[in-house]
LOKESE-165795 format. One record per residue (C-alpha): x, y, z; residue number from 1; chain. Coordinates in steps of 0.5 Angstrom, whole numbers. Each point is the difference from the previous one (the first is absolute). Example, Ala and Ser with C-alpha at 12.3 -4.5 7.8 and 13.67 -1.06 7.14 Angstrom:
<sites>
SITE  east north    up   k c
SITE    25    -9    16   1 A
SITE     2     7    -2   2 A
</sites>
This chain:
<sites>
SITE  east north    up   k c
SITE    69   428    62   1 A
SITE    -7    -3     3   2 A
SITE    -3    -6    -5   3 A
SITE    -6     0    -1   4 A
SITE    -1    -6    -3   5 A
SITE    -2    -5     6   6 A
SITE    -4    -7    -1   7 A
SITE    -3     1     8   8 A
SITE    -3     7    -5   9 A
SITE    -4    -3    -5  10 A
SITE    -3    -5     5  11 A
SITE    -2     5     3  12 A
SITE    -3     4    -5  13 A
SITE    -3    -7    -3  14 A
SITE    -3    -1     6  15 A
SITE    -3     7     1  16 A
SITE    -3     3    -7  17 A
SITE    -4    -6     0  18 A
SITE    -3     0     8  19 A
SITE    -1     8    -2  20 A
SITE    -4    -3    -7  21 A
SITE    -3    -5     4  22 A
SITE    -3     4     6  23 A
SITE    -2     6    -6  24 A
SITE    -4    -6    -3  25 A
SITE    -3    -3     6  26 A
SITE    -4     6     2  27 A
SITE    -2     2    -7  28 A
SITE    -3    -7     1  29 A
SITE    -4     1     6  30 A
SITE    -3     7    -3  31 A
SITE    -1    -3    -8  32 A
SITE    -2    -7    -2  33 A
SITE     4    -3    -3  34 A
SITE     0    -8    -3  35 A
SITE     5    -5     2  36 A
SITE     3     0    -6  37 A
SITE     1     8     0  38 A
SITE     3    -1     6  39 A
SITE     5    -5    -1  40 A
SITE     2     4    -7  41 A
SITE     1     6     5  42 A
SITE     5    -3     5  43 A
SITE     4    -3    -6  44 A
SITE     1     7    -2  45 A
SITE     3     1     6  46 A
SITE     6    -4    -2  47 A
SITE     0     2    -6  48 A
SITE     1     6     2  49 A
SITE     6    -3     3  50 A
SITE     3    -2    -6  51 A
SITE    -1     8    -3  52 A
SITE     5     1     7  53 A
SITE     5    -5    -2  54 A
SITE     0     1    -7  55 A
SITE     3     8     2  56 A
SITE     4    -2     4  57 A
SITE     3    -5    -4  58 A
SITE     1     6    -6  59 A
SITE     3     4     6  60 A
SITE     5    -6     2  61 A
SITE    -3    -2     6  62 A
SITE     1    -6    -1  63 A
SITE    -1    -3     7  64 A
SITE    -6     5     0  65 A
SITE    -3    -3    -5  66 A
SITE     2    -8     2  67 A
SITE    -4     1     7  68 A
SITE    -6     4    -3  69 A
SITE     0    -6    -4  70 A
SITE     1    -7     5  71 A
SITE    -6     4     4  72 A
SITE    -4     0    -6  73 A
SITE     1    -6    -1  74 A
SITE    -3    -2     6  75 A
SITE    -5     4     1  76 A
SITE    -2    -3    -7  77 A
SITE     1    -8     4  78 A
SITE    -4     3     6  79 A
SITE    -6     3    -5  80 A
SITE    -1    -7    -4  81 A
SITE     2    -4     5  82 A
SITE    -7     4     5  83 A
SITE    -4    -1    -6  84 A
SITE     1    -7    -3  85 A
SITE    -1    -2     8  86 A
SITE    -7     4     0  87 A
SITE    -2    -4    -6  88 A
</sites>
């Protein structure tokens, strides 16, 4: 029986539903303006949109899933604040 439940799955997932988000958003930005606080509200969606991902896959039992969704999370969240408070 093949198993599914891999942590090496949930990075990957966790690394590309929001590279998708982020590149959906990026040219939505460059044919409407958007403010900067929009725009930063729109790619922390991204991520939250990962945790709508974890949350089914811990309801599934993919445990693991789940679990390398969630460390990416966290550090896309680490990359963003840390982008953000270098900016200011």
């Amino acid at each position: 029986m093949y198993k599914k439940d891999y942590l090496i799955t949930g990075i990957g997932i966790g690394i590309l539903v929001p590279l998708i988000f982020y590149g959906l958003i990026t040219l939505l930005v460059r044919y409407v303006k958007l403010e900067e606080h929009t725009q930063s509200f729109l790619y922390i969606l991204g991520v939250g949109i990962n945790a709508l991902i974890m949350i089914y896959a811990m309801k599934r039992n993919y445990t693991k899933i789940g679990t390398g969704i969630l460390l990416v999370s966290f550090a896309y969240a680490f990359l963003f604040f840390y982008y953000k408070l270098r900016l200011a």
